[in-house]
N, C-alpha and C positions, 0 to 999 in steps of 0.2 A: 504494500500500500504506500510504502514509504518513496519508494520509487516512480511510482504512478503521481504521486504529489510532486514530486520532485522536477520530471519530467512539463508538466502543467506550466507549472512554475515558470521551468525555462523559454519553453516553448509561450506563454504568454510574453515574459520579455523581449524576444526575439520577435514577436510581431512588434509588439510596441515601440521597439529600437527602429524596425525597419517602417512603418507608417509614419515615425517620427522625422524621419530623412528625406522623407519625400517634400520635391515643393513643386508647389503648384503652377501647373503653364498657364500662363497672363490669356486670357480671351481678350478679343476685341473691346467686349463690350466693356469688360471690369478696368480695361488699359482708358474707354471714354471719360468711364465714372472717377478714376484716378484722376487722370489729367483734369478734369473740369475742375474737382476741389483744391487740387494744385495751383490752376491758374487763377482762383481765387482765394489763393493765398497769400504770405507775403513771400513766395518762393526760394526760401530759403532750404538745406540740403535737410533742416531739422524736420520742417513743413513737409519735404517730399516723404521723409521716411515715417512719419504717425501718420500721412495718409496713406502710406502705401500698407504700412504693418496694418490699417483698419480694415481693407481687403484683403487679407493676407496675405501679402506680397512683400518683399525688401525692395527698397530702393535701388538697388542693385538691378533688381530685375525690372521693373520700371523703366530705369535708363537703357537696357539693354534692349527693351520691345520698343520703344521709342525710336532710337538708332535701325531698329530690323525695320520699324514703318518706314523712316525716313530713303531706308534702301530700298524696299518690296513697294515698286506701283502699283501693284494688286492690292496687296493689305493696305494702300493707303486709300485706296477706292474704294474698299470697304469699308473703310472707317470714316470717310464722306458719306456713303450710302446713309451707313448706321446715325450718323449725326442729322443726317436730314431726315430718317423717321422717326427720331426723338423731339425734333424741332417743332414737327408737326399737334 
């Protein structure tokens, strides 16, 4: 029994360690809803990261989907599309 408990055990940790490592790929939409309270902020690097940590994201990745838009015409098409059905 002692072994069976044991086993649990680990095996709970081992998911927990490994769902805890994972981070989350930025969508379109959560990179809009980021940037809009960014750009109304006072934009400073502290301002990007408590909005980004409230979506669950780091700043990090933030600037890094930012720079992918600024390179992918496609994803930035998209993300004109998305802003003009929210506008609406």
């Amino acid at each position: 029994m002692k072994k069976i408990s044991a086993f649990l055990v680990m095996l709970a940790l081992a998911v927990s360690f490994t769902a805890c490592g994972k981070k989350k790929t930025m969508t379109p939409e959560d990179f809009i809803k980021i940037q809009t309270e960014f750009l109304s902020s006072d934009l400073t690097e502290e301002s990007k990261s408590t909005i980004a940590k409230k979506f669950g994201y780091t700043a990090d990745q933030y600037t890094a989907y930012d720079e992918k838009v600024e390179s992918d015409p496609q994803l930035k098409q998209k993300l004109g599309e998305l802003l003009q059905k929210n506008q609406k």
